[in-house]
C-alpha positions in Angstrom: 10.3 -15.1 44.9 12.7 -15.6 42.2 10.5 -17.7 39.8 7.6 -14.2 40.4 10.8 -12.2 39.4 11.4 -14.6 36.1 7.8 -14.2 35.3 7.6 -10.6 36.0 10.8 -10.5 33.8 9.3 -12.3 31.2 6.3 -10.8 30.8 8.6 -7.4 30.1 10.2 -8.9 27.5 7.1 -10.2 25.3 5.7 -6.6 25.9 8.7 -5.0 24.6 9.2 -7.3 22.0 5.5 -6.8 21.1 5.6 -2.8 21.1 8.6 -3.3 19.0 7.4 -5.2 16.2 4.2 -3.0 16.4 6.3 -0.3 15.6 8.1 -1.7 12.6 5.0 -2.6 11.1 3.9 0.7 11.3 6.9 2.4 10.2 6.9 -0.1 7.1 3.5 0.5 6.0 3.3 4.2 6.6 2.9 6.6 4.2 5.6 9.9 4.9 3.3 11.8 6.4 1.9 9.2 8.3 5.3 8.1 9.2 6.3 11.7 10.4 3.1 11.7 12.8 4.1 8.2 13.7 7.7 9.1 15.0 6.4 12.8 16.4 4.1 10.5 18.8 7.0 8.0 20.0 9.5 10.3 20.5 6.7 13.2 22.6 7.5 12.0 25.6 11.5 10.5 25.2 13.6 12.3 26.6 16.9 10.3 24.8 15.3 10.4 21.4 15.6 13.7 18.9 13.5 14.4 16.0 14.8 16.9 12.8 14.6 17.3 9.8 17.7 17.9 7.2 17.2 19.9 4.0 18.8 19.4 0.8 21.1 22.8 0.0 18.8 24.9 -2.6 16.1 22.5 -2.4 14.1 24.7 0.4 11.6 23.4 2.7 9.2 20.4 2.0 5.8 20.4 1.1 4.4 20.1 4.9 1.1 17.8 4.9 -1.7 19.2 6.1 -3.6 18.8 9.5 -5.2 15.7 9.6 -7.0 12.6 10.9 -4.8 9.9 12.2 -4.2 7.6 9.2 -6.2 4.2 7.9 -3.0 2.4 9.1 -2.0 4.4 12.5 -5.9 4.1 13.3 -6.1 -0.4 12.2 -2.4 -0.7 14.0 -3.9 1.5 17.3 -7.2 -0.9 17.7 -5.7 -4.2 17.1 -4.9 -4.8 20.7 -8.3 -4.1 21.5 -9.9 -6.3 19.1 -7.8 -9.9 19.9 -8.9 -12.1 23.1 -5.7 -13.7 23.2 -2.1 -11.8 23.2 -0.8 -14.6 20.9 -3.0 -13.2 17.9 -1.4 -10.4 17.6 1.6 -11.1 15.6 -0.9 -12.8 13.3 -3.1 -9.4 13.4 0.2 -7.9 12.3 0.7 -9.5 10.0 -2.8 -9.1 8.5 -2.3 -5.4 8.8 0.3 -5.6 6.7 -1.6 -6.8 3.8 -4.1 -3.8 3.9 -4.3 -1.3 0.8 -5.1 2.6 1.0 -8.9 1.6 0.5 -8.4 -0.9 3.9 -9.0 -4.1 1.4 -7.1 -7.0 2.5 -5.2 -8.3 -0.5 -2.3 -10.2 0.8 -4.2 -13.7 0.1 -4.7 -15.8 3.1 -2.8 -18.9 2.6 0.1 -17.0 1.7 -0.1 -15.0 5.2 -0.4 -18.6 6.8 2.5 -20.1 4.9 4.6 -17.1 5.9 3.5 -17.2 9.4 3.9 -21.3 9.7 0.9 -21.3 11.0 -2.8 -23.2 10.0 -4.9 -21.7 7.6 -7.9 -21.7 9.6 -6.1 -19.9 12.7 -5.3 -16.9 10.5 -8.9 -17.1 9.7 -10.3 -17.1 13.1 -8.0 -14.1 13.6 -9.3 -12.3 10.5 -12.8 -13.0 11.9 -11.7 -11.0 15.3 -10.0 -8.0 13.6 -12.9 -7.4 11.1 -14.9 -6.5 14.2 -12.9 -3.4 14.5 -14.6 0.3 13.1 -15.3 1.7 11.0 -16.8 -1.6 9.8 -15.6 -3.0 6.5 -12.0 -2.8 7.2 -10.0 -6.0 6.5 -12.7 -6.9 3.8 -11.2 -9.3 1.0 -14.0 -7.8 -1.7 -16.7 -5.6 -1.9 -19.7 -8.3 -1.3 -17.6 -8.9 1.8 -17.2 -5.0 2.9 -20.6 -4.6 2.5 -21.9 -7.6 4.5 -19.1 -6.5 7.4 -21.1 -3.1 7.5 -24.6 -4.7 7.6 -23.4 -7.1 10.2 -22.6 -4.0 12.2 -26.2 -2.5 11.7 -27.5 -5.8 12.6 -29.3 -6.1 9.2 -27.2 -8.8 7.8 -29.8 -11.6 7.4 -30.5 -14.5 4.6 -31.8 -11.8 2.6 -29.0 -9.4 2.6 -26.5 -12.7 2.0 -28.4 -14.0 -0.8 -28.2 -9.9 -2.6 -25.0 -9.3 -1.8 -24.3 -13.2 -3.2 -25.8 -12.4 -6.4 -24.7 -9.1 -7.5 -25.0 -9.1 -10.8 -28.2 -10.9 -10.2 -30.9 -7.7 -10.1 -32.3 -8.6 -13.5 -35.1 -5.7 -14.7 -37.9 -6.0 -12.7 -35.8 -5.0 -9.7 -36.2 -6.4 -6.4 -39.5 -7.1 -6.7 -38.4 -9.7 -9.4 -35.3 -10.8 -7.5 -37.5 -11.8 -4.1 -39.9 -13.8 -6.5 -37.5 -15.5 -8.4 -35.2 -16.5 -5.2 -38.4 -17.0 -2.8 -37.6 -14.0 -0.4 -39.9 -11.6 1.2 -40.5 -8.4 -1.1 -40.5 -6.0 1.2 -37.4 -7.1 3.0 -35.4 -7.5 -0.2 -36.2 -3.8 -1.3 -35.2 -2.4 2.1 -31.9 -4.4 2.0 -31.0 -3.1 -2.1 -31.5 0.2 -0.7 -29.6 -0.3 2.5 -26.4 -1.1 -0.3 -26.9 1.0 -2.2 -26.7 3.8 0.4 -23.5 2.0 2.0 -19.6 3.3 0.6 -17.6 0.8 -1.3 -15.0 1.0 1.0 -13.8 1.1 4.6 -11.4 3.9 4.1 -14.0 6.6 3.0 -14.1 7.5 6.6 -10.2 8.7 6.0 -10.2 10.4 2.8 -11.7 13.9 3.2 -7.6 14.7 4.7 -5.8 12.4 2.5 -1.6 12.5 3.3 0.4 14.7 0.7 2.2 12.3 -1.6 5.5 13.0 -0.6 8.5 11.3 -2.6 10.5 8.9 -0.2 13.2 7.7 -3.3 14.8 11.1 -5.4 16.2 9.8 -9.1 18.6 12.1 -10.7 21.0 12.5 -13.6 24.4 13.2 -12.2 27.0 13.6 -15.4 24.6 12.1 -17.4 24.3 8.9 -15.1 21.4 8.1 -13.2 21.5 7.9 -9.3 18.7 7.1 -6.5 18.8 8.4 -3.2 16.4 8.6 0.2 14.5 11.9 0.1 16.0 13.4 3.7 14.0 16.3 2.8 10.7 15.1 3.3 11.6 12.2 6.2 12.0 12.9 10.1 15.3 12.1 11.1 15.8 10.4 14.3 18.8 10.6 17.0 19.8 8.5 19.9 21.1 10.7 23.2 23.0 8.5 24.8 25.1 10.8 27.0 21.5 11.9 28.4 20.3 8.4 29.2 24.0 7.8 30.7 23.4 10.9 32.9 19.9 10.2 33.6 20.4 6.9 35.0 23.3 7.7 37.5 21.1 10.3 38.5 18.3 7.9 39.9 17.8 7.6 43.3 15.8 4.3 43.2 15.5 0.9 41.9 12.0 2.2 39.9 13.3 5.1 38.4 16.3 3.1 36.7 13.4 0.9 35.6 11.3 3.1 33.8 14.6 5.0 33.0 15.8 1.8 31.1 12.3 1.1 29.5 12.5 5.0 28.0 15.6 3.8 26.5 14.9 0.8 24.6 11.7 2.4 23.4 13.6 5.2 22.1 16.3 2.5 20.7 13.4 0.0 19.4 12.2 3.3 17.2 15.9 4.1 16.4 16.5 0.7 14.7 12.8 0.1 13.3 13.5 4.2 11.5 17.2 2.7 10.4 15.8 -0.6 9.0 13.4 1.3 7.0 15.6 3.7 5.0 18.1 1.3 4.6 15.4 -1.1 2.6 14.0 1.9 0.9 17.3 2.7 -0.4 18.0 -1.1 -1.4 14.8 -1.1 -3.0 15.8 2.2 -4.8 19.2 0.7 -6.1 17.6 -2.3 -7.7 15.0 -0.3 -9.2 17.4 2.0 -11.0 19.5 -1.1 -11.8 16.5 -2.8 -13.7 15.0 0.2 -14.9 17.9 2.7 -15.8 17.0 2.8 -19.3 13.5 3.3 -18.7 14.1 6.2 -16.5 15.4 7.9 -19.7 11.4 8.3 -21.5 10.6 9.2 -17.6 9.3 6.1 -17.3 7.1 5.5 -20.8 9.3 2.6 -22.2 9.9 0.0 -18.7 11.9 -3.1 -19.2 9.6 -6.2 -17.9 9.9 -6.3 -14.0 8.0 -7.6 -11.2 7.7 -7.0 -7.5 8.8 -11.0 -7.1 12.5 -10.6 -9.3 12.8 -7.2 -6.5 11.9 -9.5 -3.6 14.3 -12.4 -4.8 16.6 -9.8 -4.8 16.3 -8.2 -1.8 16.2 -11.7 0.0 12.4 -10.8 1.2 8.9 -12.5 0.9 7.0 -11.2 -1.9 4.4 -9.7 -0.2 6.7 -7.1 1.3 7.9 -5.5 -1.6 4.4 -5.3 -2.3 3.1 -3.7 0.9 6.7 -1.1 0.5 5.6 -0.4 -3.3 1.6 0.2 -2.6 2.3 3.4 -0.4 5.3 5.2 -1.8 6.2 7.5 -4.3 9.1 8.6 -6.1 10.7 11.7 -7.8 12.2 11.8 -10.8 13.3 15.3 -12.3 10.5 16.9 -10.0 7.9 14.9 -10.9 5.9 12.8 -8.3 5.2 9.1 -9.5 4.3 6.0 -7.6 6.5 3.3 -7.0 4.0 0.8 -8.3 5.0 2.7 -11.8 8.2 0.5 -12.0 6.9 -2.7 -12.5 5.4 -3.9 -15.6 5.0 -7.6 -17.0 5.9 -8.1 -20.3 2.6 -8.8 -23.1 3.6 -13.0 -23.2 6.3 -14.7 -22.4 9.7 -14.5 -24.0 11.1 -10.8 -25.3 7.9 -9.6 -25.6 7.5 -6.1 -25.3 5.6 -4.1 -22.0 2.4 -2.4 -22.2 4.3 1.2 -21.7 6.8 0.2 -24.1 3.7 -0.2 -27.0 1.4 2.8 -26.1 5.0 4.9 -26.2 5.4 3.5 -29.9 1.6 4.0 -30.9 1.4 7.1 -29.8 4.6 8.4 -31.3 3.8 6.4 -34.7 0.5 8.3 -34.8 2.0 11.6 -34.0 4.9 11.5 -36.7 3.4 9.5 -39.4 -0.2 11.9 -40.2 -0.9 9.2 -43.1 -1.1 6.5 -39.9 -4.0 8.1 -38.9 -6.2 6.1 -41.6 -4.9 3.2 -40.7 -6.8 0.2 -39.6 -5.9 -1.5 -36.3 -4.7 -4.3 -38.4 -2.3 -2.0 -40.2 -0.8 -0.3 -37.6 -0.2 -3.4 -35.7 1.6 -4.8 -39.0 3.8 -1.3 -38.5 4.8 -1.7 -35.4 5.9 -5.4 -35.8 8.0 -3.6 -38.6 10.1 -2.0 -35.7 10.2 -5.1 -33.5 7.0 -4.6 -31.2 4.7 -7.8 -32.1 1.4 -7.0 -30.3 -1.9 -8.6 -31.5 -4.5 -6.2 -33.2 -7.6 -6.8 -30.3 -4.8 -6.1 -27.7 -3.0 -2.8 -30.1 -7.0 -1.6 -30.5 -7.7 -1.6 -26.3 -4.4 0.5 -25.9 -5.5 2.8 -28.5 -8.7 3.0 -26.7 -6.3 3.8 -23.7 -4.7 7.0 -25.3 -8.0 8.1 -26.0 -7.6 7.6 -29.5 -11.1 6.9 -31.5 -11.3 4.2 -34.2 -9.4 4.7 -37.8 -13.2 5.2 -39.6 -13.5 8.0 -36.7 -10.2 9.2 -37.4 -11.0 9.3 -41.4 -14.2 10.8 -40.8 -12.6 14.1 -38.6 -9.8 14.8 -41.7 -11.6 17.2 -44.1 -11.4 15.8 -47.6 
């Protein structure tokens, strides 16, 4: 009897503890909206757990999100249970979750999720292989080629033929797939069917979530305070959650049997489980929001146009986390600065080479301004106005100067010539 009572007990925990980290994942991946519908759904049916929102004084209600869908990530986290045959996977299906963008693209590169995970390479692949089963097929694709063939597998089309198009796709020459089947020795008629089966197929997974897409609420607020910069969590947009522990004290002397404290208790840590997984979540948004400002305070000044060189790696250093989730944090959340919505991904910027060299913003700020205050720059060769801007310290090469001015939309100098009247 008492070693069924350790196992029953057991078998609690590792659900508990499995629910919980399900629920972090999804609170760290989710967008706001999709974070708001996340923590609605856990806290429906709680009695010891409080949702509300706070408003900023004078800052009026948020931008509510509209009816939608439930999310790429709510939707991936939801079936991964049903997808695994062994409980074991699923930290590793986690994990791989994790590493999904807004198009449902896995970028988080394998051997990096096993060498977080400690675990072989080739288990993390065998539990890519189960999740990729889930639908809409295509999710947890690592390219196009491969989001493709997931979606032809699940038509049951995906044959030699479709592998050897989809492994040659930039091999269509001009006598179309009539030319390809001779050339690679395939059937004609097959081949045809299969180009048009791609070419009728969406690049991506998500499609099936984008006709609602979440607003792009602002999770970070930057704001000039006596002339200083400061970053705080936008409570104006989030849910706020409260624990009520006075009603889970009163609910539990109020049992009358051994099951009803039970299930009383298992409310309870649920409830507590989405309490600390909520906390754990703003307090690394605001971390991540003080390092930003501290690396970027000077940028913030040209609203962003002139960045210092920064990457997601010095933030993760800093933060004492693996790479990978700053990057999953950064690829679904925005930021306001002085009212204006910008994604977080809009921090970071490598510098051109190594050394002091300049960003990319930092050079199509000074083009564009050396264009707009010098009107005899506009007959300038590439060449030249590279020379002028070394002239103020920015050394960029002309090829790499003539693709940012192809960036700002600017046409070439004999263009330029040719528009000014004589």
């Amino acid at each position: 009897m008492r070693q069924d009572h350790q196992q029953q007990v057991g078998i609690v925990q590792r659900q508990a503890l499995s629910q919980s980290a399900r629920q972090l994942v999804q609170l760290v991946v989710a967008p706001p909206a999709e974070f708001a519908d996340l923590v609605a759904t856990g806290a429906a049916d709680n009695p010891f757990l409080t949702v509300s929102r706070h408003f900023a004084r004078g800052s009026g209600a948020p931008p509510e999100a509209p009816a939608h869908q439930p999310g790429l990530f709510a939707h991936v986290l939801a079936e991964l249970p049903l997808l695994l045959r062994q409980r074991a996977d699923l930290p590793v299906a986690l994990r791989l979750a994790e590493g999904l963008d807004e198009r449902g693209f896995l970028v988080d590169p394998l051997p990096d999720i096993a060498a977080e995970l400690k675990l072989p390479p080739a288990r993390v692949a065998a539990v890519l292989r189960q999740v990729q089963g889930i639908e809409p097929a295509g999710l947890f694709a690592r390219s196009v080629a491969e989001c493709l063939a997931l979606q032809l597998r699940a038509q049951g089309q995906l044959d030699d033929v479709a592998v050897r198009v989809l492994g040659n796709p930039g091999g269509m020459s001009a006598g179309g797939p009539a030319e390809f089947a001779r050339r690679h020795g395939l059937d004609p008629a097959r081949t045809a069917q299969v180009v048009d089966l791609i070419a009728r197929l969406p690049r991506s997974a998500a499609a099936a979530f984008a006709e609602a897409p979440p607003a792009a609420l602002p999770e970070l607020v930057f704001e000039r305070q006596d002339g200083q910069w400061t970053v705080r969590c936008a409570v104006e947009t989030a849910p706020q959650l409260t624990l009520r522990e006075a009603t889970y004290r009163r609910a539990l002397a109020a049992d009358a049997d051994a099951s009803a404290r039970t299930e009383t208790r298992r409310k309870w840590r649920e409830a507590c489980a989405l309490h600390q997984a909520a906390t754990l979540r703003d307090t690394t948004l605001a971390e991540l929001g003080r390092h930003l400002l501290a690396a970027q305070g000077a940028g913030l000044d040209s609203g962003l146009a002139r960045l210092a060189p920064l990457t997601q790696r010095q933030i993760a250093s800093r933060l004492s986390v693996h790479p990978s989730t700053v990057s999953r944090m950064v690829r679904h959340r925005f930021a306001q600065i002085e009212g204006r919505i910008v994604p977080l991904s809009q921090f970071f910027e490598r510098p051109l080479a190594s050394g002091t060299a300049p960003t990319r913003s930092v050079v199509l700020c000074a083009l564009r301004d050396l264009l707009a205050a010098d009107p005899a720059a506009d007959r300038l060769s590439d060449l030249a106005l590279a020379r002028r801007l070394a002239l103020t310290g920015i050394d960029v090469p002309r090829r790499r100067l003539a693709k940012y001015r192809e960036m700002l939309g600017i046409p070439s100098s004999r263009r330029r010539r040719a528009a000014v009247p004589a």
